[in-house]
C-alpha positions in Angstrom: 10.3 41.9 158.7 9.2 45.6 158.1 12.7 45.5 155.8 11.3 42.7 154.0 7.6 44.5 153.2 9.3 48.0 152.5 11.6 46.1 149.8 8.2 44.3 148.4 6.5 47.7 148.0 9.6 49.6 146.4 9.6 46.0 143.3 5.5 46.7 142.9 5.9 50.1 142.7 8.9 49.3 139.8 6.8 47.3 138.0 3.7 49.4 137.8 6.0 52.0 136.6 7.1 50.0 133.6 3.4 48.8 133.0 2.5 52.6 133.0 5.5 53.2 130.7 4.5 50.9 128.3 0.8 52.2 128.1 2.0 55.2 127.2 4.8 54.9 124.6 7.7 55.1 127.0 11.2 54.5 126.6 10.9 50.7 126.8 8.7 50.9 123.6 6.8 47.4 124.2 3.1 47.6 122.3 0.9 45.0 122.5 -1.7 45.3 118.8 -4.5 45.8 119.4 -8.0 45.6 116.4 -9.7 48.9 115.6 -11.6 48.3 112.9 -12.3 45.8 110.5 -11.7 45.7 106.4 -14.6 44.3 105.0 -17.0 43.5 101.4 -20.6 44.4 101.9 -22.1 40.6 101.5 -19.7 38.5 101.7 -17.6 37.6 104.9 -14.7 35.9 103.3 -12.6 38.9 102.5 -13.1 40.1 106.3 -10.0 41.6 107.5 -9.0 42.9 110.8 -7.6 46.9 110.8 -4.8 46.5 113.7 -2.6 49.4 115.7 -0.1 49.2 117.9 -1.0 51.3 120.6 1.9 54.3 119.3 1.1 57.6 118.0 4.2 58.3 116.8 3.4 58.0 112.9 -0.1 59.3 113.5 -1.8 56.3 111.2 -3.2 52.9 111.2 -3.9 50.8 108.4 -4.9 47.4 107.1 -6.1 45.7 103.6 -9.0 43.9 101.8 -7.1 41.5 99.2 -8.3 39.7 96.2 -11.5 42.0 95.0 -12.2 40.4 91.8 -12.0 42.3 88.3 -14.0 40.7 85.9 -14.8 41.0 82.1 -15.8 39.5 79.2 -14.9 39.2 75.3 -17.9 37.5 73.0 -16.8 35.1 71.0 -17.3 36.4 66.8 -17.2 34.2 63.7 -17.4 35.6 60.1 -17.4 33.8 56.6 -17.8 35.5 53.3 -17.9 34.2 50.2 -17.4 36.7 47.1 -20.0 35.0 44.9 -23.1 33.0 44.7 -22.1 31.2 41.7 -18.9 29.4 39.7 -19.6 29.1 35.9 -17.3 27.0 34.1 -19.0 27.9 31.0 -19.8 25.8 28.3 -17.3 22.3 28.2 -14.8 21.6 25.5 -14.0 18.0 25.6 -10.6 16.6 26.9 -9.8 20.7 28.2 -10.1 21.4 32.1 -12.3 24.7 32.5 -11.7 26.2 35.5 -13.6 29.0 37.7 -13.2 30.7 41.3 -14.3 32.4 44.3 -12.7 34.2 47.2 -13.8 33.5 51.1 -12.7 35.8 54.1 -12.6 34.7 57.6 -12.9 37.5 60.4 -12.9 35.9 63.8 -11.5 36.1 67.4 -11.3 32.0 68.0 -7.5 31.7 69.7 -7.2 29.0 67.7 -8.3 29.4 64.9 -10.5 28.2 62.2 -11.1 25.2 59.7 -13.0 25.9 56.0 -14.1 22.9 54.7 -16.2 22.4 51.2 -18.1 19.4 50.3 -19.6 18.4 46.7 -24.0 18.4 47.2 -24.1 15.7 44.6 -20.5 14.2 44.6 -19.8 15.8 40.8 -20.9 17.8 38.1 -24.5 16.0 38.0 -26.8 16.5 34.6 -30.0 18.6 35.5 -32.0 16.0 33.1 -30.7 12.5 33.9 -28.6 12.4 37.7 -27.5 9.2 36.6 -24.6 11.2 34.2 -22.0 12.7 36.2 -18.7 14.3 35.2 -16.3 12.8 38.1 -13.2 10.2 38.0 -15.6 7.4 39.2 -15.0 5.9 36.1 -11.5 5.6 34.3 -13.5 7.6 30.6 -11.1 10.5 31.0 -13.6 12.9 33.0 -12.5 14.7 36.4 -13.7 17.3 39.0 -11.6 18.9 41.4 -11.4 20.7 44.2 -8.4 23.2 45.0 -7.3 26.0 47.0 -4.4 28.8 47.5 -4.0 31.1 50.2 -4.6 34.5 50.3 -3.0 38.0 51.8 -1.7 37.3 55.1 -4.4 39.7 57.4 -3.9 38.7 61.2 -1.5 40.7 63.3 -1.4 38.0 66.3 2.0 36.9 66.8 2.4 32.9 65.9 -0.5 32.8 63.0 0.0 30.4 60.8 -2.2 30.6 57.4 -2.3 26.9 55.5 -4.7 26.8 52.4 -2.1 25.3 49.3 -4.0 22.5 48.5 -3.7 20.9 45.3 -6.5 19.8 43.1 -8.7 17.0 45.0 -10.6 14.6 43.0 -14.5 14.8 44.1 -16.6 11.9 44.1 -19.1 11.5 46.9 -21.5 14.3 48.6 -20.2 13.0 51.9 -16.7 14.0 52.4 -15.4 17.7 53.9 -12.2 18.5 52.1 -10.6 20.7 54.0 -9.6 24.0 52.1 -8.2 26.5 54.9 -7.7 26.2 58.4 -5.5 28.7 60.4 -4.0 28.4 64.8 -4.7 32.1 65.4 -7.4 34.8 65.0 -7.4 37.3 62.0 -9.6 40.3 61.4 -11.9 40.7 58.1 -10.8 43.4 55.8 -13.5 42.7 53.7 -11.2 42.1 50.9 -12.1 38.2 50.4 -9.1 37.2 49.9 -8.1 34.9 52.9 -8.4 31.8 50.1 -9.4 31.9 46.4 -11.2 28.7 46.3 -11.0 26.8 42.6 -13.2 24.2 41.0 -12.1 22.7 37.8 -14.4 20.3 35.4 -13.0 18.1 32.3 -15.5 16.4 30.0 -14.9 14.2 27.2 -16.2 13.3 23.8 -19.0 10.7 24.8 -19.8 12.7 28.3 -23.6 13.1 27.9 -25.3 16.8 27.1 -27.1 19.0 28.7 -26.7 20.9 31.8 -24.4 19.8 34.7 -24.7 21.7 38.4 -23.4 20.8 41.6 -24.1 22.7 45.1 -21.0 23.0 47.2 -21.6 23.7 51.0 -18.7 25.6 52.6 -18.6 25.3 56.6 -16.3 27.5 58.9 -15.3 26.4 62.4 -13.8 28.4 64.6 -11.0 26.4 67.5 -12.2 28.7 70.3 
């Protein structure tokens, strides 16, 4: 019996030795982890993270991380239209000869797809200032026309995959109602101020019996930008 005790003693006293070992960065080298601090963002308990160590002094350090702080900005969007002139005289009408007069329009704008330049007629022809009855248009089959055209300018974006369409050939113009499209790019371009993105080009033909006087029409131009 006293064998039996003496033997019990000697297997605690082996144990508590390893225990003690452990504690201490013995030779075994079994660490339990233990939480020292904690990784935090004042406010907000969601990127809480715990700052462990192993219970070894060896490399003299403990560490731990707060993931996923947020880095924000922001770019405002910026649209720009300018149109060289306020006016297009065709001067004064020879009958059965198209006279023909232009402008320039420059886009400058940041929209990462984009933009679309429409024009539409603010009378649906050349309309006389006296009677707006008389109209030089191709409503009626006397020989008379107005047109719409456009042809694209110096290519002024540097954003890879910009394409630039604006050939479009004369358009016939008979209602206040319709947008004819006249420029429309899939990328953003800067404004050099130049006005050159698309020379925009009206073009009137009158004939013999077309009525005198003065003839006007008010074209409003509208850019949208594919943001």
């Amino acid at each position: 019996m006293i064998k039996t005790k003496i033997q019990k003693a000697i297997a605690l006293a082996g144990i508590a030795t390893i225990a003690t070992a452990s504690s201490l960065g013995g030779a075994l080298n079994t660490y339990a982890a233990i939480q020292i601090g904690t990784g935090s963002v004042s406010g907000d308990a969601s990127f809480n993270a715990t700052i462990m160590w192993d219970e070894t002094y060896t490399d003299n350090s403990a560490s731990g991380s707060v993931s996923d702080i947020i880095v924000t900005a922001k770019v405002l969007p910026t649209l720009n239209m300018t149109v060289s002139t306020g006016s297009i005289d065709l001067g004064t009408l020879v009958a059965g000869t198209e006279s023909t007069g232009s402008l320039g329009i420059e886009i400058g704008t940041n929209a990462a797809n984009g933009v679309t330049i429409t024009a539409r007629s603010g009378s649906g022809g050349l309309t006389n200032t006296a009677t707006s009855a008389e109209q030089i248009n191709d409503v009626d089959a006397d020989g008379e026309s107005y047109t719409f055209a456009a042809t694209a300018g110096a290519h002024d974006s540097g954003v890879a995959g910009y394409i630039q369409s604006s050939d479009v050939a004369a358009i016939q113009v008979n209602d206040n109602i319709t947008e004819h499209t006249i420029y429309s790019t899939v990328k953003g371009e800067k404004d050099d101020a130049t006005n050159a993105d698309v020379a925009f080009t009206v073009a009137a033909k009158s004939t013999a019996e077309t009525a005198a006087w003065d003839y006007e029409d008010k074209i409003t131009f509208t850019v949208t930008g594919n943001f």
